[in-house]
N, CA, C and O atoms as CSV, one atom per row, in Angstrom:
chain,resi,resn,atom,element,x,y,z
A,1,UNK,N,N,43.998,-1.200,1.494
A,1,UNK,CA,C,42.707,-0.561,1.608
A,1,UNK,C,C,42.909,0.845,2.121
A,1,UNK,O,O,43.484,1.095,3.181
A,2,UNK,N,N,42.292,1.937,1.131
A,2,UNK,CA,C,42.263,3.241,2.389
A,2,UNK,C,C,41.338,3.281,3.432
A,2,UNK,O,O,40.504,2.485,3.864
A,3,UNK,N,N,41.780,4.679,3.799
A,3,UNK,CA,C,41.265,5.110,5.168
A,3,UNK,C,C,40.175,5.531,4.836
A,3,UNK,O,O,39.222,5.336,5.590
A,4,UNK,N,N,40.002,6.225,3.622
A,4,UNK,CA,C,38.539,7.128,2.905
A,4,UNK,C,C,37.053,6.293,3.299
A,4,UNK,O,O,36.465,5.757,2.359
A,5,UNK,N,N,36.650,6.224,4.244
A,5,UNK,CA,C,35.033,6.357,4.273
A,5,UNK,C,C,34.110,6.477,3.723
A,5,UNK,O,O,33.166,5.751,3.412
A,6,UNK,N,N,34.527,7.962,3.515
A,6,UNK,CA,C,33.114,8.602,2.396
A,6,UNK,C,C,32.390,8.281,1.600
A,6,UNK,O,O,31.239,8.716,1.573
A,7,UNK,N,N,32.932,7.301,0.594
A,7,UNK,CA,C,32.028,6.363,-0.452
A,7,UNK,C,C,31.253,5.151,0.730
A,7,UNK,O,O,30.048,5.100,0.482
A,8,UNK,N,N,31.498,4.560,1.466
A,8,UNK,CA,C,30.543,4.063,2.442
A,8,UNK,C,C,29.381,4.655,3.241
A,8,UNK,O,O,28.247,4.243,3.484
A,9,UNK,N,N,30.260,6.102,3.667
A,9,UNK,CA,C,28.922,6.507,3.673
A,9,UNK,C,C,27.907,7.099,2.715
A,9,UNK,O,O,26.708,7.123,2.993
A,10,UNK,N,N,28.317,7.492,1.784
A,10,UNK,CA,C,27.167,8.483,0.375
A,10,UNK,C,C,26.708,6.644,0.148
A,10,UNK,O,O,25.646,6.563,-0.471
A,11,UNK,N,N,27.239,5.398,0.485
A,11,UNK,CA,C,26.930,4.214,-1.016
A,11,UNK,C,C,25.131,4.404,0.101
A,11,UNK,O,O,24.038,4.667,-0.401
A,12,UNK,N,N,25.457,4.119,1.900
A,12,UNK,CA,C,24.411,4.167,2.940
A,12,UNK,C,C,23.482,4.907,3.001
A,12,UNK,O,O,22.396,4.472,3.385
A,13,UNK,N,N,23.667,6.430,2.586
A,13,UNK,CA,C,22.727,7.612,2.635
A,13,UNK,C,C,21.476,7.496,1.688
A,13,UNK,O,O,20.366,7.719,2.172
A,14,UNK,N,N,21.613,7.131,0.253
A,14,UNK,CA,C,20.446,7.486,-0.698
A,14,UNK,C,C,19.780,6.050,-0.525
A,14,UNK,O,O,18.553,6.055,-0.621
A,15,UNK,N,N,20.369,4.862,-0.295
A,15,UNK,CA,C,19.187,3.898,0.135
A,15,UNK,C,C,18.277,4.157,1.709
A,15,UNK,O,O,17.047,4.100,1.721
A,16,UNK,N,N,19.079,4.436,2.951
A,16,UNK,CA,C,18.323,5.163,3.821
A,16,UNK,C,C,17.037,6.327,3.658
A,16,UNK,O,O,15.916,6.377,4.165
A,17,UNK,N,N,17.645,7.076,2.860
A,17,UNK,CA,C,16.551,8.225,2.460
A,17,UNK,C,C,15.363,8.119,1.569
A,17,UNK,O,O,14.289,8.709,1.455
A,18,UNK,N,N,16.003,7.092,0.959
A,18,UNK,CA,C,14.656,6.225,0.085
A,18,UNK,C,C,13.858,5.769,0.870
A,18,UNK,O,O,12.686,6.144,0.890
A,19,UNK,N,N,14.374,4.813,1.721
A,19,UNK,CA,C,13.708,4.030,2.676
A,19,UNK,C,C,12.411,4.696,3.456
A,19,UNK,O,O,11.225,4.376,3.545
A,20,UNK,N,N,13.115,5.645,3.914
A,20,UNK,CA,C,12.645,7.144,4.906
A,20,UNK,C,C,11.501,7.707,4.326
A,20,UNK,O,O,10.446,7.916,4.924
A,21,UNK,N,N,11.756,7.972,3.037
A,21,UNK,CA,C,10.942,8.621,1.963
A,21,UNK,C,C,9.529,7.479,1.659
A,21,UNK,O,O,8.321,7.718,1.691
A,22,UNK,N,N,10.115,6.464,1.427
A,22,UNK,CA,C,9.101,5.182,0.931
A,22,UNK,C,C,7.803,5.098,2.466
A,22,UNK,O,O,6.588,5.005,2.293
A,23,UNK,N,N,8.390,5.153,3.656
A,23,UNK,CA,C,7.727,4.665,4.564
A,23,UNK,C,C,7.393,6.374,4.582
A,23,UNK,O,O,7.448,6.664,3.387
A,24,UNK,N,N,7.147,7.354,5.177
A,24,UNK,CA,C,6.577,8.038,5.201
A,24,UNK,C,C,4.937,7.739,4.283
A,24,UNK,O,O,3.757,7.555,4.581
A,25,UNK,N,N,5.895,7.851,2.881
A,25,UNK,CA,C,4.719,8.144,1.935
A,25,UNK,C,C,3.824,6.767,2.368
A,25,UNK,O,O,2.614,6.990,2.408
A,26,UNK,N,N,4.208,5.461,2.679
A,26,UNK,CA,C,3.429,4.280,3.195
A,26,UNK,C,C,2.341,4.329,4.273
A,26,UNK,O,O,1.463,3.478,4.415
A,27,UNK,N,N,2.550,5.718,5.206
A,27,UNK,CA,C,2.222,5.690,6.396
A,27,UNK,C,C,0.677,6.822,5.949
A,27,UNK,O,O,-0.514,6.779,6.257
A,28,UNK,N,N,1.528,7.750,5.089
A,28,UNK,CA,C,0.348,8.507,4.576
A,28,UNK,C,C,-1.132,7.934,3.501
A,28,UNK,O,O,-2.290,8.351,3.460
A,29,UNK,N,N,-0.506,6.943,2.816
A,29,UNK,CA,C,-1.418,5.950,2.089
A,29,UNK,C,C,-2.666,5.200,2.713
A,29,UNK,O,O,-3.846,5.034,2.403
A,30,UNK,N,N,-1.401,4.643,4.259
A,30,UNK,CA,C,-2.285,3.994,5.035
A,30,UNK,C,C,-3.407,4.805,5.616
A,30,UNK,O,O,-4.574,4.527,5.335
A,31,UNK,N,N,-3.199,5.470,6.151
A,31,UNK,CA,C,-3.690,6.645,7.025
A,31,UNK,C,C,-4.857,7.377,6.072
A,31,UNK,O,O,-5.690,8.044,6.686
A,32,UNK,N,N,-5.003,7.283,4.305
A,32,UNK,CA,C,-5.790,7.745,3.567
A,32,UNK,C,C,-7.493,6.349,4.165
A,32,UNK,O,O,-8.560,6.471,4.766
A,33,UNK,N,N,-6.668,5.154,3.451
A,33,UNK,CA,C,-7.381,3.942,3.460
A,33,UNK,C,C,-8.291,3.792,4.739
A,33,UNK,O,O,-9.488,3.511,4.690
A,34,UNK,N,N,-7.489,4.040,6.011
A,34,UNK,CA,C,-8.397,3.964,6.926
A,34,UNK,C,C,-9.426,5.349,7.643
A,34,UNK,O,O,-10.129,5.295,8.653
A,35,UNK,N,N,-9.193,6.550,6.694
A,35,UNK,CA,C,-10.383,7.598,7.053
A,35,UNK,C,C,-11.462,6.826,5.375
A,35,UNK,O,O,-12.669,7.047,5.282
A,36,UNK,N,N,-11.088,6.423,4.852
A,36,UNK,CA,C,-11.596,5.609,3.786
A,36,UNK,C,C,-13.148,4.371,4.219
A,36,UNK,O,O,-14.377,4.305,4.216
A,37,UNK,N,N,-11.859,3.584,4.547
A,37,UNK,CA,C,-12.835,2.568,5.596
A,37,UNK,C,C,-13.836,3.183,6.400
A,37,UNK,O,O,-15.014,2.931,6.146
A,38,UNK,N,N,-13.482,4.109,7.522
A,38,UNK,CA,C,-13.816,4.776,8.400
A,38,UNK,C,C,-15.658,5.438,7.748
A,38,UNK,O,O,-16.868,5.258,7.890
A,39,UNK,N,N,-14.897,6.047,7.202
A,39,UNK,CA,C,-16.188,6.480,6.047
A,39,UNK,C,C,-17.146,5.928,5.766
A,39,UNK,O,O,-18.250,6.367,6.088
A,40,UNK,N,N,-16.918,4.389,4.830
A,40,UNK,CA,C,-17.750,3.746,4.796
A,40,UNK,C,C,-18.429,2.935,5.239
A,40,UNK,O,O,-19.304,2.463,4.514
A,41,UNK,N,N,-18.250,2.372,6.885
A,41,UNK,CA,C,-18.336,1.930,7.740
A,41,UNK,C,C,-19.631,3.242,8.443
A,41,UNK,O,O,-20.799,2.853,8.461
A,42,UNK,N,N,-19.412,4.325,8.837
A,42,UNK,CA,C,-20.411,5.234,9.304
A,42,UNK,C,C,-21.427,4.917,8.214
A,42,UNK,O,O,-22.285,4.152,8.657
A,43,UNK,N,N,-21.638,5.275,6.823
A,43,UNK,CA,C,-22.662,4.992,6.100
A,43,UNK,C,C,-23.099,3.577,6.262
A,43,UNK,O,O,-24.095,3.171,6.860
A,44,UNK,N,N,-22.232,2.924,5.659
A,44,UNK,CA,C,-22.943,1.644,6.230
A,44,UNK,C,C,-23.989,0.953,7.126
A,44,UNK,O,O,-24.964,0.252,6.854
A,45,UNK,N,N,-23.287,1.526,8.658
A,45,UNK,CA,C,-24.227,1.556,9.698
A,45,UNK,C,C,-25.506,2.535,9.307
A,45,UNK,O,O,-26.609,1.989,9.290
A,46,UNK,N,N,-25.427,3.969,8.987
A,46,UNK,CA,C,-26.711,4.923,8.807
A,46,UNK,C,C,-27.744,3.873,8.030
A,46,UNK,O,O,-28.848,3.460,8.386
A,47,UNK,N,N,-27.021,3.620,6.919
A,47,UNK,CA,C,-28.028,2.690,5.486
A,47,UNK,C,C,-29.261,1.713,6.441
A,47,UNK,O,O,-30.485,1.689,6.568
A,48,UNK,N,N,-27.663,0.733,7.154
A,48,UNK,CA,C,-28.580,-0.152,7.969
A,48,UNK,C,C,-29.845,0.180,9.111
A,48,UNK,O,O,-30.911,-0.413,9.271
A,49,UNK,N,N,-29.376,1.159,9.702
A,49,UNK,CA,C,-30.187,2.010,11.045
A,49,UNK,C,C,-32.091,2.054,9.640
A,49,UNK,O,O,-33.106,1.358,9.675
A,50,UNK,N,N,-31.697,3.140,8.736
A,50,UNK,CA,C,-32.450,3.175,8.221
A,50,UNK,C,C,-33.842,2.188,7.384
A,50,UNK,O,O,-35.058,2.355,7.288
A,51,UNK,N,N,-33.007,1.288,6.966
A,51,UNK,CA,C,-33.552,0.495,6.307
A,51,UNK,C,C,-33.968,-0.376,7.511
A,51,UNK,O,O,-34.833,-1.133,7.073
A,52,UNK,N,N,-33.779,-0.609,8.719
A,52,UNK,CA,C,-34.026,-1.203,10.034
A,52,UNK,C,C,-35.665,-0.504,9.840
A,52,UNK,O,O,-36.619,-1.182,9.458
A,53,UNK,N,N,-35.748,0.848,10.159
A,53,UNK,CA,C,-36.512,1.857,10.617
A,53,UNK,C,C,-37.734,1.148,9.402
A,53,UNK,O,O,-38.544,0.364,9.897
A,54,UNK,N,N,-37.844,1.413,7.935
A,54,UNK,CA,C,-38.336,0.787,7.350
A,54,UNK,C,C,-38.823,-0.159,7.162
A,54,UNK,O,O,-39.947,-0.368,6.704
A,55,UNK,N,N,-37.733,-1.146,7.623
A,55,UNK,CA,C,-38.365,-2.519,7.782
A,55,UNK,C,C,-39.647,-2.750,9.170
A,55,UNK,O,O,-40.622,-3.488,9.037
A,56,UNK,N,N,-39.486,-2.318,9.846
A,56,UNK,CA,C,-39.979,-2.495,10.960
A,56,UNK,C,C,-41.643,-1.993,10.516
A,56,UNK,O,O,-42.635,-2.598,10.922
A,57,UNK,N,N,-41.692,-0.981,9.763
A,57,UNK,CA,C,-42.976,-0.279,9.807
A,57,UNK,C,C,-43.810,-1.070,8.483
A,57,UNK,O,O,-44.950,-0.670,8.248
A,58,UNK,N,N,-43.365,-1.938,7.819
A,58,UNK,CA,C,-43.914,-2.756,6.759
A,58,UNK,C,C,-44.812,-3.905,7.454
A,58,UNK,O,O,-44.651,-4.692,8.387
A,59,UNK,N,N,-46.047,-3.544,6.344
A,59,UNK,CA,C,-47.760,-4.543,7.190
A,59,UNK,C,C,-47.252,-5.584,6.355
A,59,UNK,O,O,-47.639,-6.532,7.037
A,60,UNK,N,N,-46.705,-6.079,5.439
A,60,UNK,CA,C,-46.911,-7.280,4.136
A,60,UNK,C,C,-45.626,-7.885,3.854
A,60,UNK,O,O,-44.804,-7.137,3.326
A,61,UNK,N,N,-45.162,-9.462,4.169
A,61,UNK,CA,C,-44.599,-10.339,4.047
A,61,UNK,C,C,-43.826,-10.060,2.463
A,61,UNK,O,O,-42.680,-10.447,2.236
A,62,UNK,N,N,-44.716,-9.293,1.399
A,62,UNK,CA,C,-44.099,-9.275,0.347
A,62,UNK,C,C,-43.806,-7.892,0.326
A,62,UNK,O,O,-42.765,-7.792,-0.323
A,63,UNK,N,N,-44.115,-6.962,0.634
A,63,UNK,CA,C,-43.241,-5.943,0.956
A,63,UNK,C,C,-42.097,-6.031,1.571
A,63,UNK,O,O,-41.171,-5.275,1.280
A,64,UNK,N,N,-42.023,-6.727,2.271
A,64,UNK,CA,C,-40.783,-6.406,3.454
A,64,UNK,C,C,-39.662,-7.685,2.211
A,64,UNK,O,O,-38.446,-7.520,2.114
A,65,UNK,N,N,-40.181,-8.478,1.669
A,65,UNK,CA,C,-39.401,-9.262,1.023
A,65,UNK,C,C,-38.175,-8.446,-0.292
A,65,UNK,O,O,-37.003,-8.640,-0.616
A,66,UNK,N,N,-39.425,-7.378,-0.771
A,66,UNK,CA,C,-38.704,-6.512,-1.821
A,66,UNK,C,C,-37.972,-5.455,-0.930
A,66,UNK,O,O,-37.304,-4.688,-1.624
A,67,UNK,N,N,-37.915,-5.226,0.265
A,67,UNK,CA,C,-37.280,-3.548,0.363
A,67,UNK,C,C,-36.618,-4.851,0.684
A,67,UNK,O,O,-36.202,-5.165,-0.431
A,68,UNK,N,N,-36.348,-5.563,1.287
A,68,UNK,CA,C,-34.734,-6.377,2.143
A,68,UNK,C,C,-33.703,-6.932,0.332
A,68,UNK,O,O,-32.495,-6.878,0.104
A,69,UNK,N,N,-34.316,-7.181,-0.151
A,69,UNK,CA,C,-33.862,-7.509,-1.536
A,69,UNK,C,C,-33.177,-6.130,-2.227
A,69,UNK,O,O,-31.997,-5.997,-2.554
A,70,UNK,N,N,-34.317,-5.096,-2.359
A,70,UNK,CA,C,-33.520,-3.672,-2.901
A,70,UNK,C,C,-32.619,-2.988,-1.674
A,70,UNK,O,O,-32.052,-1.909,-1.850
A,71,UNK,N,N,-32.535,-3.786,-0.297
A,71,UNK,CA,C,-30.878,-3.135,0.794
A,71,UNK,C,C,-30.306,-3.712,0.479
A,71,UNK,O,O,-29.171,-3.261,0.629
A,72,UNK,N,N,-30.302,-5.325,-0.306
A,72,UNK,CA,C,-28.654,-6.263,-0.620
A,72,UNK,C,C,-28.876,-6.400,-1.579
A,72,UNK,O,O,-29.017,-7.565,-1.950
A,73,UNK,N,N,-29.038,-5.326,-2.537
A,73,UNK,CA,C,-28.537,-5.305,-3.710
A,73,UNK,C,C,-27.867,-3.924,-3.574
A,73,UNK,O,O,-26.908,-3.807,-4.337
A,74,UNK,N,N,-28.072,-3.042,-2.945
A,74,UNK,CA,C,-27.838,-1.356,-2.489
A,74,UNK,C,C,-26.660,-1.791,-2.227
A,74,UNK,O,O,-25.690,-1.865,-2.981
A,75,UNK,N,N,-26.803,-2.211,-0.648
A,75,UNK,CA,C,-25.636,-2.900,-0.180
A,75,UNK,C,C,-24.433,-3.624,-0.989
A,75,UNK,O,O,-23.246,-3.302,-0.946
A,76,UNK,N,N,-25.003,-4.652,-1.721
A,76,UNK,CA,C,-23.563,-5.497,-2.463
A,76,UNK,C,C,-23.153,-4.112,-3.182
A,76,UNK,O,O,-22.127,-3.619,-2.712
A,77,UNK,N,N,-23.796,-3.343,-4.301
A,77,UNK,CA,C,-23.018,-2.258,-4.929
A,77,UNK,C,C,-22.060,-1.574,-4.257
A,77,UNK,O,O,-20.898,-1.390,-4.620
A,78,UNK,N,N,-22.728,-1.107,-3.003
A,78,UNK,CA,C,-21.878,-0.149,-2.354
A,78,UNK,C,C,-20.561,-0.724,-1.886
A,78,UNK,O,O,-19.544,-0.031,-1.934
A,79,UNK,N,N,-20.542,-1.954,-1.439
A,79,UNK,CA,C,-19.632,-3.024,-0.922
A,79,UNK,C,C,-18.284,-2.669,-2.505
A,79,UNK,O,O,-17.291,-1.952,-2.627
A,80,UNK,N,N,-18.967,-3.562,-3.340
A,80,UNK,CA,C,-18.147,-3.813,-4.612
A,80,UNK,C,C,-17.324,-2.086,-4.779
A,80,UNK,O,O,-16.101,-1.952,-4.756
A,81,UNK,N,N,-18.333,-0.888,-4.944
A,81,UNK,CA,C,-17.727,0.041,-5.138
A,81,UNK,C,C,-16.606,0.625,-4.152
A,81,UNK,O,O,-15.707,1.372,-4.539
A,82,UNK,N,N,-16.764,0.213,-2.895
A,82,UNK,CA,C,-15.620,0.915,-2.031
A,82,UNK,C,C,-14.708,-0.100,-2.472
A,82,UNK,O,O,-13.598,0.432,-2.446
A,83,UNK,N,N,-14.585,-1.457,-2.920
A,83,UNK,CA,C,-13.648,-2.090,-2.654
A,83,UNK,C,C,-12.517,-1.997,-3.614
A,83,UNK,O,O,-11.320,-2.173,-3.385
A,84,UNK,N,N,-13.221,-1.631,-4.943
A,84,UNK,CA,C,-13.141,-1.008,-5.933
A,84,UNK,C,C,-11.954,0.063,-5.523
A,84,UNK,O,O,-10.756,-0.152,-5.710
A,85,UNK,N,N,-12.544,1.334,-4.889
A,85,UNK,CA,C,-11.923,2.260,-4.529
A,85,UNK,C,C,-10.782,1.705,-3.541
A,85,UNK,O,O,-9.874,2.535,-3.583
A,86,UNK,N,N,-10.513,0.884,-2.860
A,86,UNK,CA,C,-9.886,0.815,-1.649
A,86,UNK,C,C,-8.683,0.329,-2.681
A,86,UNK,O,O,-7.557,0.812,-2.563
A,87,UNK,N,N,-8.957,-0.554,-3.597
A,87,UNK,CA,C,-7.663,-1.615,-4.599
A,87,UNK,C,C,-7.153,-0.465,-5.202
A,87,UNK,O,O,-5.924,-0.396,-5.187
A,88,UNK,N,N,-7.929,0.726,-5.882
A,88,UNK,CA,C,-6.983,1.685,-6.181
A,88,UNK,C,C,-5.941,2.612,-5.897
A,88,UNK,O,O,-5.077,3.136,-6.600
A,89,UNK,N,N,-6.384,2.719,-4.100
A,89,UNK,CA,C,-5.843,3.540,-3.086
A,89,UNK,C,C,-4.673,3.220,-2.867
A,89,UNK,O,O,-3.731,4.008,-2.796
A,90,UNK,N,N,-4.585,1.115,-2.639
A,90,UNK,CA,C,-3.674,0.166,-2.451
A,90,UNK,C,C,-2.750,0.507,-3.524
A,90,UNK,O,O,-1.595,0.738,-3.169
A,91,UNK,N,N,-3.058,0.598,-4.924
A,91,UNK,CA,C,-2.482,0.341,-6.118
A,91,UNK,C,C,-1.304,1.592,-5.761
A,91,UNK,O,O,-0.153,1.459,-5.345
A,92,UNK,N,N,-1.984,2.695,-6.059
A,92,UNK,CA,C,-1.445,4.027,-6.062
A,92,UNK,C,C,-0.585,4.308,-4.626
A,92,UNK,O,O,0.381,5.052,-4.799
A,93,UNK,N,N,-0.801,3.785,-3.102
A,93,UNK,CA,C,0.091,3.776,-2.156
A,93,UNK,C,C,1.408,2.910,-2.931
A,93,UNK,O,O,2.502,3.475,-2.910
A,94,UNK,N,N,1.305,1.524,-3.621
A,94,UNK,CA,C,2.460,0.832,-3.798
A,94,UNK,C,C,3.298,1.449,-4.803
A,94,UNK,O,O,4.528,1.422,-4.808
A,95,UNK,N,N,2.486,2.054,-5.725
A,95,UNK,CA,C,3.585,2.806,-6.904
A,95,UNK,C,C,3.984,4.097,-6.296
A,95,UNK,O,O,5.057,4.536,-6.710
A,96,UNK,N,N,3.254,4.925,-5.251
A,96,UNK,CA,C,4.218,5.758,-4.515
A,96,UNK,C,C,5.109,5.498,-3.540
A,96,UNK,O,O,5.712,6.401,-2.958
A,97,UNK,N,N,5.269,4.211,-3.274
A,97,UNK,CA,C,6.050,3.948,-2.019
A,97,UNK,C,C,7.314,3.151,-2.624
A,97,UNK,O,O,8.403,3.053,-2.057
A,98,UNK,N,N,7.022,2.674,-3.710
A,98,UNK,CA,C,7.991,2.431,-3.909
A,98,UNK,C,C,9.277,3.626,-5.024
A,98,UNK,O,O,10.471,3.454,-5.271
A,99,UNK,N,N,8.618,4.406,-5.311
A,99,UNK,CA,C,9.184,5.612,-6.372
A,99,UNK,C,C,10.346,5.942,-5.579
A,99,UNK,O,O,11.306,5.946,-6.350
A,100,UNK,N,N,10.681,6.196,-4.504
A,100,UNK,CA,C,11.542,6.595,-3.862
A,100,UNK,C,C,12.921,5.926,-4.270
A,100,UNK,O,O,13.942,6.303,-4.846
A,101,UNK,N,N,12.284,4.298,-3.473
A,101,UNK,CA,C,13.306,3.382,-4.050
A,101,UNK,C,C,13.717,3.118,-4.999
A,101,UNK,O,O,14.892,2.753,-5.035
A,102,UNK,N,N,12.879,3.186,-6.294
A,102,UNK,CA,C,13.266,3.209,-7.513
A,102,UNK,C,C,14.568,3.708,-7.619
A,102,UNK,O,O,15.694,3.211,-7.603
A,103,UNK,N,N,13.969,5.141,-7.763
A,103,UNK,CA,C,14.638,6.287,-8.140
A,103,UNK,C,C,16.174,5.601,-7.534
A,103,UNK,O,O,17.036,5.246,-8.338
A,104,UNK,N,N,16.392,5.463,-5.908
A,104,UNK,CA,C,17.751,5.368,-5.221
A,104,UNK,C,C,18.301,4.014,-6.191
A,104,UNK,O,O,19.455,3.762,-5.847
A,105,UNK,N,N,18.034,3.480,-6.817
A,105,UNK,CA,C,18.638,1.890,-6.967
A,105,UNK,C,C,19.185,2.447,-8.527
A,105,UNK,O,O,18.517,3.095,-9.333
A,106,UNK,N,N,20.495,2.018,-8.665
A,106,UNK,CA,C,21.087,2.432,-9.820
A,106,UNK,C,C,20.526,1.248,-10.904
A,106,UNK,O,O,20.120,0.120,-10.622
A,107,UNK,N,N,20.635,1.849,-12.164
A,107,UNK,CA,C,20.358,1.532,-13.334
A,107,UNK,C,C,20.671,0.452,-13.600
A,107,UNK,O,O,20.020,-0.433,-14.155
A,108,UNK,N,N,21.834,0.456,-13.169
A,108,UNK,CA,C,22.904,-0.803,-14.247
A,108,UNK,C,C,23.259,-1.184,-12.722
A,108,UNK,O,O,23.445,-0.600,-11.654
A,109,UNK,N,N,23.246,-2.486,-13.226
A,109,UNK,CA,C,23.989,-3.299,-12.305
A,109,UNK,C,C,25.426,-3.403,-11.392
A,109,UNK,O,O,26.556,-3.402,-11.878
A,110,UNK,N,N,25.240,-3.454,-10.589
A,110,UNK,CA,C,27.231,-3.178,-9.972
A,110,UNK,C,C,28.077,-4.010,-10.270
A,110,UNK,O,O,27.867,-5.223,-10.290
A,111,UNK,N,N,29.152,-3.454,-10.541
A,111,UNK,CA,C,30.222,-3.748,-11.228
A,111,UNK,C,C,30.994,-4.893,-10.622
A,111,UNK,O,O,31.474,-4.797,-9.492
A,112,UNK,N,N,31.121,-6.017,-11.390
A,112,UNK,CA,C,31.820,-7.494,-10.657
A,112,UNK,C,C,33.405,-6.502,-10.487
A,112,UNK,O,O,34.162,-7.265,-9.886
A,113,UNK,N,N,33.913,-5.605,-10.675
A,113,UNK,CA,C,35.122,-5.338,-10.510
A,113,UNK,C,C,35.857,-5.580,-8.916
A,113,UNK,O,O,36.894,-6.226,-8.765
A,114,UNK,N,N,35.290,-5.095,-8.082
A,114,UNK,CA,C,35.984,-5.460,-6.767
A,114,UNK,C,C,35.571,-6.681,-6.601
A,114,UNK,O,O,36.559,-7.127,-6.018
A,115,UNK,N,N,34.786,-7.630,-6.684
A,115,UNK,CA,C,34.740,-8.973,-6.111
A,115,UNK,C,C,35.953,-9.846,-7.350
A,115,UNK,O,O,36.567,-10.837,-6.954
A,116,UNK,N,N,36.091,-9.479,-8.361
A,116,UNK,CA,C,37.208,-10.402,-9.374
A,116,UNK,C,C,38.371,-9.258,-8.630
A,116,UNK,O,O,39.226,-9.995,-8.139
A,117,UNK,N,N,38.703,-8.009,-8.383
A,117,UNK,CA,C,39.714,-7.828,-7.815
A,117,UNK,C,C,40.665,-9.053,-6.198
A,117,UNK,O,O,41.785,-9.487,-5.930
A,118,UNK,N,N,39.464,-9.074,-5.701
A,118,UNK,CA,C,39.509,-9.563,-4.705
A,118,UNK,C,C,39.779,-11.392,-4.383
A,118,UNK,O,O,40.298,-12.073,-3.499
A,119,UNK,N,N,39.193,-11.580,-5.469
A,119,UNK,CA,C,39.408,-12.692,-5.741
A,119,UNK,C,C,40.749,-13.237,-6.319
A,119,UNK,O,O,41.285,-14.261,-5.894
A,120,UNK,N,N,41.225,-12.497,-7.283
A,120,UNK,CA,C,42.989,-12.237,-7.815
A,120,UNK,C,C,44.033,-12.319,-6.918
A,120,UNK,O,O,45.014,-13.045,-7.081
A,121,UNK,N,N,43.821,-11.495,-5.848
A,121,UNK,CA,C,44.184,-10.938,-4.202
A,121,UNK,C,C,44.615,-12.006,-3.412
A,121,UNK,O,O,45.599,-12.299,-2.732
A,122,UNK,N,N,43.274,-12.608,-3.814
A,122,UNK,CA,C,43.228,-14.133,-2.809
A,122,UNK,C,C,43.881,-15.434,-3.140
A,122,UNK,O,O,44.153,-16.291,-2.299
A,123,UNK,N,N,44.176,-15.550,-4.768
A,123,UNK,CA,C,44.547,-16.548,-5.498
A,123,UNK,C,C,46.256,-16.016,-5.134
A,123,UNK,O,O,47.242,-16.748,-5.052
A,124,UNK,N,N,46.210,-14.879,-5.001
A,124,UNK,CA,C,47.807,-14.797,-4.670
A,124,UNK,C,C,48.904,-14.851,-3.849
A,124,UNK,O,O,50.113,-14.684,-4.009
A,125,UNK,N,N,47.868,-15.247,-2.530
A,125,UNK,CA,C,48.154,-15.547,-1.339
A,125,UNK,C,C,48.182,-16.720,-1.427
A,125,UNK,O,O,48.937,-17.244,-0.608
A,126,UNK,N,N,47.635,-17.430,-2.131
A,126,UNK,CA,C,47.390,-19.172,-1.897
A,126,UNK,C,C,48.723,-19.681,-2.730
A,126,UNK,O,O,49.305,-20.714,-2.398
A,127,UNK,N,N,49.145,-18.883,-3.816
A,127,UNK,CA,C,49.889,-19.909,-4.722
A,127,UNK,C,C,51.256,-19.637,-4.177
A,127,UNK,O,O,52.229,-20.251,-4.616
């Protein structure tokens, strides 16, 4: 065996830097999703405050039946649409987080050559 290193360390470096690269971009994804959430969570509450305010000032059992009906139907949309948005955010964090790694992971498969070297090695000690 040589003394040479160097291919141990370059084989260590571009999966590290992937890694490095992958979680960054993971951290920034995350960090989108929750001013995301964040977001819709403040509206949310306003919608509700409001439609509170509304409700309260309604004289008629069937009034108040239709505005609570047209907030959860408001509501489910708005629900469905962020969630909508949030699966895309998800989608697009995983295909950027993982690009890094891609990229570092070679094409073709590694070469059985040193493990059948090694194995030869070993059969020759035994016989």
């Amino acid at each position: 065996m040589s003394g040479d290193f160097s291919e141990f360390k370059a084989f260590g470096a571009a999966p590290f830097e992937a890694f490095t690269a992958a979680t960054a971009s993971s951290a920034k994804g995350l960090q989108g999703i929750a001013a995301e959430l964040t977001d819709y969570s403040k509206k949310s509450v306003e919608k509700s405050r409001a439609h509170f305010e509304k409700l309260i000032a309604v004289k008629k059992l069937d009034e108040a039946v239709q505005l609570q009906s047209d907030f959860f139907k408001s509501s489910y949309d708005d629900f469905v649409a962020q969630a909508t948005k949030i699966g895309e955010i998800y989608s697009s964090l995983a295909k950027d987080a993982f690009k890094p790694i891609n990229v570092a992971s070679p094409a073709t498969p590694p070469s059985k050559a040193p493990v059948a070297a090694a194995a030869k090695q070993n059969s020759a000690y035994t016989a």
